[in-house]
Phi, psi and omega in degrees: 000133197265166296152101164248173190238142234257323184288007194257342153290344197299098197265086189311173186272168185309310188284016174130169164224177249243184187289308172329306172299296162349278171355286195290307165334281155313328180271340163297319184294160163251100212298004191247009182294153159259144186274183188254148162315310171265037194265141212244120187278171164277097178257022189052025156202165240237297195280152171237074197238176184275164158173157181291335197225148186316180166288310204272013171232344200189077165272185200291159185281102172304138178268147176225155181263131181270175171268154163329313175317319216251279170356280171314322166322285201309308198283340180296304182259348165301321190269018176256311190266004161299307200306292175305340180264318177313313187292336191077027177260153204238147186197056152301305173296330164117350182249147136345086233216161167246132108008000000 
């Protein structure tokens, strides 16, 4: 004999539903249901790749294409505090320094 649930009926308000609403839904559920056989678990996102933390809390990092310009920017000041630590000088503080 299948068992229904008062949620299964159940209709939100258009504008969302509410703590309440929540509520009754949980206290209404029967912590003792057998789920159904063609029941689809929830992993809270539409993608399935691995990561610690969902889509809907932390997506993944858009890749964007920089220009050559941004490029040069970069090699420009990595080989600037290499340049500046080969001298043995420190710029921890933000100023030029001796080490």
């Amino acid at each position: 004999m299948k068992q229904t649930s008062s949620y299964s009926t159940f209709e939100p308000s258009p504008s969302g539903i509410s703590d309440d609403e929540l509520t009754a839904l949980a206290l209404a559920a029967d912590p003792h249901a057998t789920l159904d056989l063609d029941a689809v678990p929830w992993n809270g996102a539409a993608n399935s790749y691995d990561s610690p933390l969902p889509e809907w809390y932390m997506p993944r990092a858009m890749a964007v294409r920089h220009g050559r310009a941004t490029r040069v920017t970069i090699i420009v000041i990595i080989a600037g505090f290499l340049l500046i630590d080969a001298f043995g000088l420190c710029v921890t503080s933000g100023f030029v320094s001796l080490a």
